[in-house]
PDB file with one MODEL, atoms N, CA, C and O in Angstrom:
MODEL        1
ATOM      1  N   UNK A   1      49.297 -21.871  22.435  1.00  0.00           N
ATOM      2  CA  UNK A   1      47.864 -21.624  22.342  1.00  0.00           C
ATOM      3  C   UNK A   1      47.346 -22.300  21.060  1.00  0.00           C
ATOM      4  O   UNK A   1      48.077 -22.363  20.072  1.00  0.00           O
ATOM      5  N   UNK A   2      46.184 -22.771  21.055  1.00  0.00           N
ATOM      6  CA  UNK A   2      45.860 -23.961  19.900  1.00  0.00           C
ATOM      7  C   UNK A   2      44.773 -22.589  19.389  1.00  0.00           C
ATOM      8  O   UNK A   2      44.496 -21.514  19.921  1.00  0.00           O
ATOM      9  N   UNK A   3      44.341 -23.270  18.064  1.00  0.00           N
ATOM     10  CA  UNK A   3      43.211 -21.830  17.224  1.00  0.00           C
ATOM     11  C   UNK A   3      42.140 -22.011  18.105  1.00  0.00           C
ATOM     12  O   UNK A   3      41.653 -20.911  18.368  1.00  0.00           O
ATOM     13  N   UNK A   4      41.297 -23.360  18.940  1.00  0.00           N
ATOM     14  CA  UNK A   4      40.403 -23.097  19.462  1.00  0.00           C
ATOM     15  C   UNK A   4      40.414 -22.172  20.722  1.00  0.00           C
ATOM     16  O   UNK A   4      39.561 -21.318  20.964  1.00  0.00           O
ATOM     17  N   UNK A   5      41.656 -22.507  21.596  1.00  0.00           N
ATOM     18  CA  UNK A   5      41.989 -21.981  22.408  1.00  0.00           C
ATOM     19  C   UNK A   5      41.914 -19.938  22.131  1.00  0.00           C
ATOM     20  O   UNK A   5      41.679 -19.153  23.050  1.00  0.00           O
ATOM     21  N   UNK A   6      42.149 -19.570  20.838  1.00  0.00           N
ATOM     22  CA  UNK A   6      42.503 -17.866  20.430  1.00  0.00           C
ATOM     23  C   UNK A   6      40.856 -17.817  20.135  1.00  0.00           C
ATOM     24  O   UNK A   6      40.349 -16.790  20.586  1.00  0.00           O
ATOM     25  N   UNK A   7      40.015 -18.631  19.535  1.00  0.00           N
ATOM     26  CA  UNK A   7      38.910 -18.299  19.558  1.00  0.00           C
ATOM     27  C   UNK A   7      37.918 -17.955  20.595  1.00  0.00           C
ATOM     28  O   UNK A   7      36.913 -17.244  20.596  1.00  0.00           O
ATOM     29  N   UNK A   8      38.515 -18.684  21.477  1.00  0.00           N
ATOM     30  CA  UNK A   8      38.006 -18.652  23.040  1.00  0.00           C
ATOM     31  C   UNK A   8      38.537 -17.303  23.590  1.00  0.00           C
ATOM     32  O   UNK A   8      38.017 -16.972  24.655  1.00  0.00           O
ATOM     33  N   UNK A   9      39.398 -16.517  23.119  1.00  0.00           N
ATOM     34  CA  UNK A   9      39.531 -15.290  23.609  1.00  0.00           C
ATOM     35  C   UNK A   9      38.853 -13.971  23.508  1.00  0.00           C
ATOM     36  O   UNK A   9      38.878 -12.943  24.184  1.00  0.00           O
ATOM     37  N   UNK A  10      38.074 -14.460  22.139  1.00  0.00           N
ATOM     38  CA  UNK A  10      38.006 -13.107  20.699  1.00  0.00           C
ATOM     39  C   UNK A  10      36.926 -12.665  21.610  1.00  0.00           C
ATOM     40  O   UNK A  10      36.359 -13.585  22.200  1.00  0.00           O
ATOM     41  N   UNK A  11      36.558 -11.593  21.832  1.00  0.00           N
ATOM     42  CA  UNK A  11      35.106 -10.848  21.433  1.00  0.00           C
ATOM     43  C   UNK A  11      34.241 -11.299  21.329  1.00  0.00           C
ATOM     44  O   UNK A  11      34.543 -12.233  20.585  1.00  0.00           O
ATOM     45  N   UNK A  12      32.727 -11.424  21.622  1.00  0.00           N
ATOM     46  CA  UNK A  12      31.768 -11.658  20.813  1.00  0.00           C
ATOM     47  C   UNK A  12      31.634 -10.903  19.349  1.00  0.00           C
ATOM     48  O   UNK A  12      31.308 -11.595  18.385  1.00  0.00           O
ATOM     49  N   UNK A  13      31.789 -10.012  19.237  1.00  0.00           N
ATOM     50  CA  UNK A  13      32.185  -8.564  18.346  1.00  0.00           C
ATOM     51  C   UNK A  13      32.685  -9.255  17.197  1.00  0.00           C
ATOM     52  O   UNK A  13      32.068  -9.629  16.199  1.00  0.00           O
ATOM     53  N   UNK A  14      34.005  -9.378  17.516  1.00  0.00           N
ATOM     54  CA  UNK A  14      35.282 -10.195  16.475  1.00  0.00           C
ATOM     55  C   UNK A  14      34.679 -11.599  16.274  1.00  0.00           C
ATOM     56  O   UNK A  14      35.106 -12.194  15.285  1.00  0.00           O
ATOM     57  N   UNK A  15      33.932 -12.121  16.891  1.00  0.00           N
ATOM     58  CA  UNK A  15      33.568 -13.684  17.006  1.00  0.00           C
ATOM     59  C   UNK A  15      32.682 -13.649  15.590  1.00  0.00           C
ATOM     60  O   UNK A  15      33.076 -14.209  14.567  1.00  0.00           O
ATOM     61  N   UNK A  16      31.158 -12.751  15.703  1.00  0.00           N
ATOM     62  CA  UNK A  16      30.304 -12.657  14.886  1.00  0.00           C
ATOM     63  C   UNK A  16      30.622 -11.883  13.771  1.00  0.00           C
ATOM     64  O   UNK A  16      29.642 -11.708  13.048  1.00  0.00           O
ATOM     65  N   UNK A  17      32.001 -11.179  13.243  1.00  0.00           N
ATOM     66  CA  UNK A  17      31.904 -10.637  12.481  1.00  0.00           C
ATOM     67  C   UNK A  17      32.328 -11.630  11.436  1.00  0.00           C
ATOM     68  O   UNK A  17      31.710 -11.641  10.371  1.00  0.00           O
ATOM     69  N   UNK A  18      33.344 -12.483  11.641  1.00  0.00           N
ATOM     70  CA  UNK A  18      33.992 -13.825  11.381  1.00  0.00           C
ATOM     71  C   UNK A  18      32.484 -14.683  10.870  1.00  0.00           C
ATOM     72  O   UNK A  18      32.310 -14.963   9.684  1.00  0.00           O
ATOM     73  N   UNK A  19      31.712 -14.949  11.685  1.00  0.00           N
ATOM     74  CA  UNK A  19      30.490 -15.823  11.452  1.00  0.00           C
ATOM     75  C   UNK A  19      29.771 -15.068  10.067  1.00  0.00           C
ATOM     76  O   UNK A  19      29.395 -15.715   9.090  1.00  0.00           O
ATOM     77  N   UNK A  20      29.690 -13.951  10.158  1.00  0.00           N
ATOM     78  CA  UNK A  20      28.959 -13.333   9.458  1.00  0.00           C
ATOM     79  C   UNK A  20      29.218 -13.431   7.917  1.00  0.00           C
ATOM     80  O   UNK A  20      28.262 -13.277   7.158  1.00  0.00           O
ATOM     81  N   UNK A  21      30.756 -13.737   7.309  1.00  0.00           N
ATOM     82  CA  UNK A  21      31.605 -14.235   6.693  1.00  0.00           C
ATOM     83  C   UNK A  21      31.453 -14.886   5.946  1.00  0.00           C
ATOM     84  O   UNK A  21      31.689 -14.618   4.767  1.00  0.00           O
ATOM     85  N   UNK A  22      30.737 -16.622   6.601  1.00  0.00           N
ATOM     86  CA  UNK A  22      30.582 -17.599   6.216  1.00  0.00           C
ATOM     87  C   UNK A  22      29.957 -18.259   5.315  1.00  0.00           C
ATOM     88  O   UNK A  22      28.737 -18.199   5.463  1.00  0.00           O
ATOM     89  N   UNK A  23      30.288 -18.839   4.477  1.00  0.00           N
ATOM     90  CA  UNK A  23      28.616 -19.517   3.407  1.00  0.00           C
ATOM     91  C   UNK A  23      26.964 -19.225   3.686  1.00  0.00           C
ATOM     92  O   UNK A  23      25.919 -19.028   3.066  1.00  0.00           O
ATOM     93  N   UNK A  24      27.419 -19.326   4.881  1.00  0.00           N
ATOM     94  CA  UNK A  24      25.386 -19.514   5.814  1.00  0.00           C
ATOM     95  C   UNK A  24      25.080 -19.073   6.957  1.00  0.00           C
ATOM     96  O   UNK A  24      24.416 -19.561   7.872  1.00  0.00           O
ATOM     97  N   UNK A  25      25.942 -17.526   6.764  1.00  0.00           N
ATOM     98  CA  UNK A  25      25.971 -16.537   8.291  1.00  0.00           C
ATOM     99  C   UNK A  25      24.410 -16.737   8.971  1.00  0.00           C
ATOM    100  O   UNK A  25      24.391 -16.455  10.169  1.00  0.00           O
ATOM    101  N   UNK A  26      23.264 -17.122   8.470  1.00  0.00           N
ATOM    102  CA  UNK A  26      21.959 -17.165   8.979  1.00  0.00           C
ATOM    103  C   UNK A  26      22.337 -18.185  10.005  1.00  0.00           C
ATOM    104  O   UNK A  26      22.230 -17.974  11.213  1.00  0.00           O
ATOM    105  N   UNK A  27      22.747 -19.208   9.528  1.00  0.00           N
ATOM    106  CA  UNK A  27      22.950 -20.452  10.707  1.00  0.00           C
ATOM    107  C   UNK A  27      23.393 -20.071  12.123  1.00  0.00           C
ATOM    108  O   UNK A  27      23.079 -20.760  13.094  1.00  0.00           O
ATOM    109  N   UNK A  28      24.052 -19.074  12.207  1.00  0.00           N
ATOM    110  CA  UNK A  28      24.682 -17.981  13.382  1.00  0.00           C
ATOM    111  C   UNK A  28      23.828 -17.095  13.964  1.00  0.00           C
ATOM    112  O   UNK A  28      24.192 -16.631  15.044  1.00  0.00           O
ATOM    113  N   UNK A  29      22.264 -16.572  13.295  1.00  0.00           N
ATOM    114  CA  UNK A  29      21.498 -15.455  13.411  1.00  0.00           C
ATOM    115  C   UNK A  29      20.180 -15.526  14.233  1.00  0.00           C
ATOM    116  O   UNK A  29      19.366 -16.419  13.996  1.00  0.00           O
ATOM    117  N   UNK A  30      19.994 -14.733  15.052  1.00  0.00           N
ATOM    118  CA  UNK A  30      19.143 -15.056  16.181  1.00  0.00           C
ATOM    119  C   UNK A  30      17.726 -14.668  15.475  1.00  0.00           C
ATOM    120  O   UNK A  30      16.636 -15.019  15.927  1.00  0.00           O
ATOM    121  N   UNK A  31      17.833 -14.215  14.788  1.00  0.00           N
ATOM    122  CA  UNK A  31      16.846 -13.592  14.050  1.00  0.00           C
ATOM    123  C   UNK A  31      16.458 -14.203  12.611  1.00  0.00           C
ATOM    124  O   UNK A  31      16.454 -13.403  11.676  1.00  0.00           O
ATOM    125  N   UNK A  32      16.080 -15.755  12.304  1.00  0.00           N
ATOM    126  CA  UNK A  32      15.985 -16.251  10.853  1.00  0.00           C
ATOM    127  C   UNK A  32      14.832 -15.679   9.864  1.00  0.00           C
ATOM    128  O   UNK A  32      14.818 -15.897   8.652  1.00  0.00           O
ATOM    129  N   UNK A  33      14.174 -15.157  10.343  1.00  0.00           N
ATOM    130  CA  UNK A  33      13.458 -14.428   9.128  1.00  0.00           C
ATOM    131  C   UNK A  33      14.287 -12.954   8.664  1.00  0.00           C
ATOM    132  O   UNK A  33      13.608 -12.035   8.206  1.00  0.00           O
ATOM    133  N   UNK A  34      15.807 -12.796   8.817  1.00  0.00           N
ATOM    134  CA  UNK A  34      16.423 -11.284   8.210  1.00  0.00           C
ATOM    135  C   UNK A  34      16.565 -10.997   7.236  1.00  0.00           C
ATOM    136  O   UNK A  34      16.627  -9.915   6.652  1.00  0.00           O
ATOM    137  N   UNK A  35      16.666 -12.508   6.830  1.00  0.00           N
ATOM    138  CA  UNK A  35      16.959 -12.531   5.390  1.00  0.00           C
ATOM    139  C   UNK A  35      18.365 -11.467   4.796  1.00  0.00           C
ATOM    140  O   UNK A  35      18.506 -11.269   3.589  1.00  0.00           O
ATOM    141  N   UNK A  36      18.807 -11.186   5.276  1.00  0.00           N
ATOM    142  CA  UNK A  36      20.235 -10.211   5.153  1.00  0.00           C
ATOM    143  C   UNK A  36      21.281 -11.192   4.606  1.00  0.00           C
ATOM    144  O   UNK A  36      21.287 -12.412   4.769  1.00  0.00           O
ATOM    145  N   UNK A  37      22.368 -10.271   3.772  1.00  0.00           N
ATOM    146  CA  UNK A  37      23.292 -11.577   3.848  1.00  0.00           C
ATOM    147  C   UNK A  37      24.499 -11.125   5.207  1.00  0.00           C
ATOM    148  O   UNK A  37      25.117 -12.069   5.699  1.00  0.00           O
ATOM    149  N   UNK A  38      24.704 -10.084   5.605  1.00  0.00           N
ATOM    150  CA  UNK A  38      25.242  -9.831   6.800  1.00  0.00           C
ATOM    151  C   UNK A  38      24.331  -9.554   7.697  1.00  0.00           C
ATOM    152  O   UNK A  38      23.249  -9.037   7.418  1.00  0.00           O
ATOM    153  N   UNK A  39      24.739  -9.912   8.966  1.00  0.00           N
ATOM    154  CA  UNK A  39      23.895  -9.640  10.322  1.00  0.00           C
ATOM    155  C   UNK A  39      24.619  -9.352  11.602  1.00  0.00           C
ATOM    156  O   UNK A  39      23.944  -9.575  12.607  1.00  0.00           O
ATOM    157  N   UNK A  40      25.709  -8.956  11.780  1.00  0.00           N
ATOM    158  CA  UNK A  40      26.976  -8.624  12.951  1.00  0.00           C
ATOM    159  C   UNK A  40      25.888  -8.758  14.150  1.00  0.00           C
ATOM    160  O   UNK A  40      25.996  -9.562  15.076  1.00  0.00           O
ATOM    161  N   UNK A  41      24.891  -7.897  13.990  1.00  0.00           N
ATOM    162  CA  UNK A  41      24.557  -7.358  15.614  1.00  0.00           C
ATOM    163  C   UNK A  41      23.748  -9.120  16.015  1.00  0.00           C
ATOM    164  O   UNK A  41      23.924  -9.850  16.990  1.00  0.00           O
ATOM    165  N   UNK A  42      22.794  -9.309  14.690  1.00  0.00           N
ATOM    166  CA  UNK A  42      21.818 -10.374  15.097  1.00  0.00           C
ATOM    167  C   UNK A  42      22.930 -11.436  15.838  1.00  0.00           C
ATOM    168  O   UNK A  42      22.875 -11.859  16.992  1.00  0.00           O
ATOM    169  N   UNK A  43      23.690 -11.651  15.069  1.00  0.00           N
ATOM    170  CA  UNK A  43      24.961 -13.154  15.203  1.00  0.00           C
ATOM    171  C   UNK A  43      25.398 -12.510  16.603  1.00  0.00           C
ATOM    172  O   UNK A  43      25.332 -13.441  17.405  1.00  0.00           O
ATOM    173  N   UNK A  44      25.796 -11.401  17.242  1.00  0.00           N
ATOM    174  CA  UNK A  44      26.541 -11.371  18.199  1.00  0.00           C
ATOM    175  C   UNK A  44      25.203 -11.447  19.144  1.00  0.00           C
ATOM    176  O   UNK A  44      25.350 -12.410  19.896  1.00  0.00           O
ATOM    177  N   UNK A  45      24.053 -10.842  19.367  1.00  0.00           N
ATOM    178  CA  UNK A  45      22.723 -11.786  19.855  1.00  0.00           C
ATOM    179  C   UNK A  45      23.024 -12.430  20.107  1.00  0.00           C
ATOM    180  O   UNK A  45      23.641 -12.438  21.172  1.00  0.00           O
ATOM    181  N   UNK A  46      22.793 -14.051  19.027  1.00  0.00           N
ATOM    182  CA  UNK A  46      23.122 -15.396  19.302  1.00  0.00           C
ATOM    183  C   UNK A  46      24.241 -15.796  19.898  1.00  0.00           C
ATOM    184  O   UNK A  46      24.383 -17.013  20.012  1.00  0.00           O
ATOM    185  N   UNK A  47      25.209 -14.981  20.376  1.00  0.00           N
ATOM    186  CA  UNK A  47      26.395 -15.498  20.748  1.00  0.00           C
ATOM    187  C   UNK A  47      26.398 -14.997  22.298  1.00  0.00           C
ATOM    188  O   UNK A  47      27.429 -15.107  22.961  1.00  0.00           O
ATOM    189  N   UNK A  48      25.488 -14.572  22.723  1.00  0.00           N
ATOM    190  CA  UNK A  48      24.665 -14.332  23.988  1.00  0.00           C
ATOM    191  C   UNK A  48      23.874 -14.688  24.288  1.00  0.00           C
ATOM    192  O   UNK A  48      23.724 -14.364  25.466  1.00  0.00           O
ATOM    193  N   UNK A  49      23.052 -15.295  23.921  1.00  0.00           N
ATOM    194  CA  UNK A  49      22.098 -15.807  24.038  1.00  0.00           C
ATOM    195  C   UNK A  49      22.355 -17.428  24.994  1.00  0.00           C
ATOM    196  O   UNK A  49      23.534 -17.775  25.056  1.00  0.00           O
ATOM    197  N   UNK A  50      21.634 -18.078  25.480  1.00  0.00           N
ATOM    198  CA  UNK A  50      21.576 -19.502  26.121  1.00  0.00           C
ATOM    199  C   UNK A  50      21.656 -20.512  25.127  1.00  0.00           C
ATOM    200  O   UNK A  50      20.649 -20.660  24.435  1.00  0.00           O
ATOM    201  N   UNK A  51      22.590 -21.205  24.918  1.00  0.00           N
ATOM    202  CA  UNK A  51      22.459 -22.310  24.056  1.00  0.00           C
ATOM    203  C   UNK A  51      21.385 -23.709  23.922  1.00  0.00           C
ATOM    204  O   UNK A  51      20.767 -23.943  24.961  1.00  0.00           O
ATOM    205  N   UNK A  52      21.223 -24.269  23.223  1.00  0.00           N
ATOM    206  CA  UNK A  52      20.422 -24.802  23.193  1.00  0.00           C
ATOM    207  C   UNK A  52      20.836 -26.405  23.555  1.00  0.00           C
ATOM    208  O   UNK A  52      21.821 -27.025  23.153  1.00  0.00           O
ATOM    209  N   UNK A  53      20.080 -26.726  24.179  1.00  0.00           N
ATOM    210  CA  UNK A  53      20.576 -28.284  24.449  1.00  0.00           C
ATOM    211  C   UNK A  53      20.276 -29.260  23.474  1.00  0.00           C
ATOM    212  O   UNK A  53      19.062 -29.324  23.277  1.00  0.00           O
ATOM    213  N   UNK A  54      20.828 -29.908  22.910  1.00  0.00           N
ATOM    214  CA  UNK A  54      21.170 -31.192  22.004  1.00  0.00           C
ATOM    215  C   UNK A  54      21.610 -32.624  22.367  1.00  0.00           C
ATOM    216  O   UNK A  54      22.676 -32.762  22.968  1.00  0.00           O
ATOM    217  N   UNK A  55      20.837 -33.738  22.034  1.00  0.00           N
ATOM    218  CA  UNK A  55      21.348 -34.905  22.224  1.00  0.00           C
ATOM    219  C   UNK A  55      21.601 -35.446  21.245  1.00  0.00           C
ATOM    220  O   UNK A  55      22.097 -36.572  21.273  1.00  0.00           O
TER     221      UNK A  55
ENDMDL
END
């Protein structure tokens, strides 16, 4: 199993708590005006949410 592959398993839960973590947990947060420096519930939101299309 490769790390992307175990990430692909986790939780949304375990996913966003990890995000939440990060230098710039906002970048993860469905909610950018929270201004929080943690946001579990907002980030696991975004990790439900529809992604956005990019070219």
């Amino acid at each position: 199993m490769t790390n992307r592959e175990k990430l692909a398993t986790m939780s949304n839960e375990d996913l966003a708590e990890i995000l939440s973590n990060l230098v710039d947990p906002c970048r993860f947060c469905i909610d950018d005006s929270c201004g929080q420096k943690t946001c579990v519930d907002n980030i696991k939101r975004w990790l439900e949410s529809e992604a956005e299309i990019t070219q």
